[in-house]
Structures are given as structure tokens and as C-alpha cells.
Rosetta silent file (secondary structure, phi, psi, omega in degrees, C-alpha in Angstrom):
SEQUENCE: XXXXXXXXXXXXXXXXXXXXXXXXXXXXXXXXXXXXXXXXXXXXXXXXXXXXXXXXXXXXXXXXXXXXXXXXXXXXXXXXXX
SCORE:     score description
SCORE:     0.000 S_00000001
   1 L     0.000  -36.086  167.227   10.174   13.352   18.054 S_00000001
   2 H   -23.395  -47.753 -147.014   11.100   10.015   16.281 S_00000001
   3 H   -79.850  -19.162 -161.208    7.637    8.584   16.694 S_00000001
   4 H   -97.810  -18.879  167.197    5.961   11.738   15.023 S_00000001
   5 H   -73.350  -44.152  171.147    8.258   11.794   12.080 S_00000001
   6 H   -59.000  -33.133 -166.240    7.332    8.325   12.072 S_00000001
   7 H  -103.373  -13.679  160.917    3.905    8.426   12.080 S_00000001
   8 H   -84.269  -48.600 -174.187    3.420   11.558    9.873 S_00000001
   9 H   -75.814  -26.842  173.619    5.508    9.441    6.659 S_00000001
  10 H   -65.065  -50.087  160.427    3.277    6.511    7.790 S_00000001
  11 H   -38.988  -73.099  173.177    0.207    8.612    7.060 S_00000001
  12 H   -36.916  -64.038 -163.304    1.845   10.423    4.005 S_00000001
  13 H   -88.797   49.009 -177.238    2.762    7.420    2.342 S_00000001
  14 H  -156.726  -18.956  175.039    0.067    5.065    2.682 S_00000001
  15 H   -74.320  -36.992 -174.924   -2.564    7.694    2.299 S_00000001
  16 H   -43.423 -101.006  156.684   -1.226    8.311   -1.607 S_00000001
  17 H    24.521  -17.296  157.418   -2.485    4.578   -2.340 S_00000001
  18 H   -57.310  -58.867  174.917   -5.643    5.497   -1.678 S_00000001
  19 H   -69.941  -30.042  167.706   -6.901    7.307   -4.232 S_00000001
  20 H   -86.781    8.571 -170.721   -5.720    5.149   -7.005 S_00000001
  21 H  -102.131  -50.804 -171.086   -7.266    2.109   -5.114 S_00000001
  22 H   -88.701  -22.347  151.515  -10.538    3.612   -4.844 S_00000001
  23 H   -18.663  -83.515  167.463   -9.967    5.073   -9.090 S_00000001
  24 H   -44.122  -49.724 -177.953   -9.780    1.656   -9.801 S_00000001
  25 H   -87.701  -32.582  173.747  -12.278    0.020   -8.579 S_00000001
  26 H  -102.697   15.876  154.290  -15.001    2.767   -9.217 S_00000001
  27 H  -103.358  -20.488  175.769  -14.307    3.266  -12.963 S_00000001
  28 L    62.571   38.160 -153.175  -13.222   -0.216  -13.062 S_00000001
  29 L  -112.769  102.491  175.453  -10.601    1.675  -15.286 S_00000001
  30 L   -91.853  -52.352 -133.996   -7.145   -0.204  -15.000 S_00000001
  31 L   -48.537  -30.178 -178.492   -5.761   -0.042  -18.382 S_00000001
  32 L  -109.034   52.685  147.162   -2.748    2.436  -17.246 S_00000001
  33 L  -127.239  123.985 -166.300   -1.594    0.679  -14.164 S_00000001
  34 L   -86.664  136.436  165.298    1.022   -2.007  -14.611 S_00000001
  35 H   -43.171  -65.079 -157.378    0.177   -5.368  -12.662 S_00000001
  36 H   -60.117  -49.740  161.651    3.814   -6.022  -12.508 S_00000001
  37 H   -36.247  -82.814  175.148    4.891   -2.549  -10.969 S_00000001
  38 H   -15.339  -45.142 -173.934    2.068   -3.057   -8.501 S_00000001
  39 H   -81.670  -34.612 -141.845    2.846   -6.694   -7.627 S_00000001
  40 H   -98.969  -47.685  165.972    6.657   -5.848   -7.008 S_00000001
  41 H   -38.130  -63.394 -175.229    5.227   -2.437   -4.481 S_00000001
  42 H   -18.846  -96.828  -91.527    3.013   -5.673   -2.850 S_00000001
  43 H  -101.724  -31.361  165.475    5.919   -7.588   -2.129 S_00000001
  44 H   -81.717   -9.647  167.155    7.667   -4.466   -0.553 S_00000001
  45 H   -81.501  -39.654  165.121    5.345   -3.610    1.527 S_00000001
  46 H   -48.868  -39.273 -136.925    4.929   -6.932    2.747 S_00000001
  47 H   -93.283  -42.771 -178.721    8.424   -7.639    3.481 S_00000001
  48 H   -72.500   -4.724 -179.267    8.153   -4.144    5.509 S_00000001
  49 H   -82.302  -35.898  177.560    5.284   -4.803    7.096 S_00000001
  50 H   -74.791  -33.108  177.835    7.366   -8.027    8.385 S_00000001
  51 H   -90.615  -21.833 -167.770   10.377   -6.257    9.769 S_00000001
  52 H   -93.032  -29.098  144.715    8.374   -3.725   11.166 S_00000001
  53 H   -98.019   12.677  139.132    6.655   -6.483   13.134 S_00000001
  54 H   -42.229  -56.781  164.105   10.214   -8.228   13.896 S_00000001
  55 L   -80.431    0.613 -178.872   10.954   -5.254   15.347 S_00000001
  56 L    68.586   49.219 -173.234    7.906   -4.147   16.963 S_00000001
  57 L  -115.700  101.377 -135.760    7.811   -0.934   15.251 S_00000001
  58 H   -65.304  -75.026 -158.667    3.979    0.814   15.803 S_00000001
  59 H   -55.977  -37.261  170.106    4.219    3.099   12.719 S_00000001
  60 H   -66.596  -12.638 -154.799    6.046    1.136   10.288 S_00000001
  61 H   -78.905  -89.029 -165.690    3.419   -1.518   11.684 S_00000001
  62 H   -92.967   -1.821  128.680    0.580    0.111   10.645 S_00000001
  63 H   -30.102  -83.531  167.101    1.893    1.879    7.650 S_00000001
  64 H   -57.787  -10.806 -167.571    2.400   -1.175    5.918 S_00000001
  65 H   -81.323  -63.977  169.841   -0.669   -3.097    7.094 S_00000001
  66 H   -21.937  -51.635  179.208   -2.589    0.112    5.402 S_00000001
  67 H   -85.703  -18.950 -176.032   -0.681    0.086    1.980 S_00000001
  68 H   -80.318   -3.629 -152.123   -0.529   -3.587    1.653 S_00000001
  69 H  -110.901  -25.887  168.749   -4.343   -3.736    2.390 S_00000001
  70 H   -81.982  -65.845  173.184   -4.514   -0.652   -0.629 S_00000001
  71 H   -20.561  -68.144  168.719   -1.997   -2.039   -2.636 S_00000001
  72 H   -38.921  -54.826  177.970   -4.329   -5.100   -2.624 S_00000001
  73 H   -40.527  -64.684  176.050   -7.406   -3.257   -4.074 S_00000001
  74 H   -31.005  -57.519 -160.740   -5.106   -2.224   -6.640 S_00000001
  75 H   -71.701  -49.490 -151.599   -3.657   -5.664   -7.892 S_00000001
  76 H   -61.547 -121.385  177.973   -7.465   -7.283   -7.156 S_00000001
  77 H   -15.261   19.509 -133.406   -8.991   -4.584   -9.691 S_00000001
  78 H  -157.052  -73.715 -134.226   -5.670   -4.964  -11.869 S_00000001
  79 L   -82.813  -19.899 -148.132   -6.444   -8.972  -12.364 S_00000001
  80 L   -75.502  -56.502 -160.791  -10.623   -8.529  -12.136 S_00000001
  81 L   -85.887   13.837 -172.411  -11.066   -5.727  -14.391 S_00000001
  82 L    92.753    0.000    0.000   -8.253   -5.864  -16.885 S_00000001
């Protein structure tokens, strides 16, 4: 039951990040997303993306590889477009 709890908030949260990733880049419309929020999300996602392979943990695994790999669009289209 863990894994499915797991793996449903791994979905949930990493799908939101989507839609402002793909926003961004196809209006090329930044101006209300702060870099700095954004970069500071990065950096948490990373670091969970790191413990979650310390521990070998599938969903937190591939949670974070997903939002850091959205998260990215974001910052990218953040620094390109203004």
C-alpha cells in the first residue's frame, strides 16, 4: 500500500510542473515566474532525487528525476527568454 501512495504523490506532484514548463516555453512568457523561487525548487528536487537514490527508493526516484528534468525547462526559459 506504501508503494501506491508513493507512486500516486510521485505522479501528483511532478505532473503540476508540467504545465508551467510547457507555458513557458510556448509563449516564451516568463515575466511572472521568479528565477530565484525556481532555482531554490531545483536544488530541492535535486537533493531529493539524491536521497531517493541513496536509498534506492523507485518512486521518490523517478519523481524527482521528472520534476528536476521540468523544473529545468522552467529555469532554461526563465534565463533564455527573460
Amino acid at each position: 500500500m506504501e508503494l501506491y501512495i508513493g507512486i500516486a504523490a510521485a505522479i501528483f506532484g511532478t505532473v503540476c510542473w508540467i504545465p508551467q514548463a510547457w507555458k513557458a516555453w510556448s509563449s516564451r512568457d516568463t515575466s511572472g515566474l521568479s528565477l530565484l523561487s525556481n532555482l531554490m525548487f531545483l536544488l530541492t528536487v535535486s537533493l531529493w532525487l539524491i536521497y531517493g537514490l541513496m536509498v534506492g527508493d523507485l518512486p521518490l526516484i523517478l519523481a524527482n528525476v521528472c520534476a528536476v528534468t521540468a523544473v529545468l525547462f522552467i529555469v532554461t526559459a526563465k534565463l533564455k527568454f527573460g
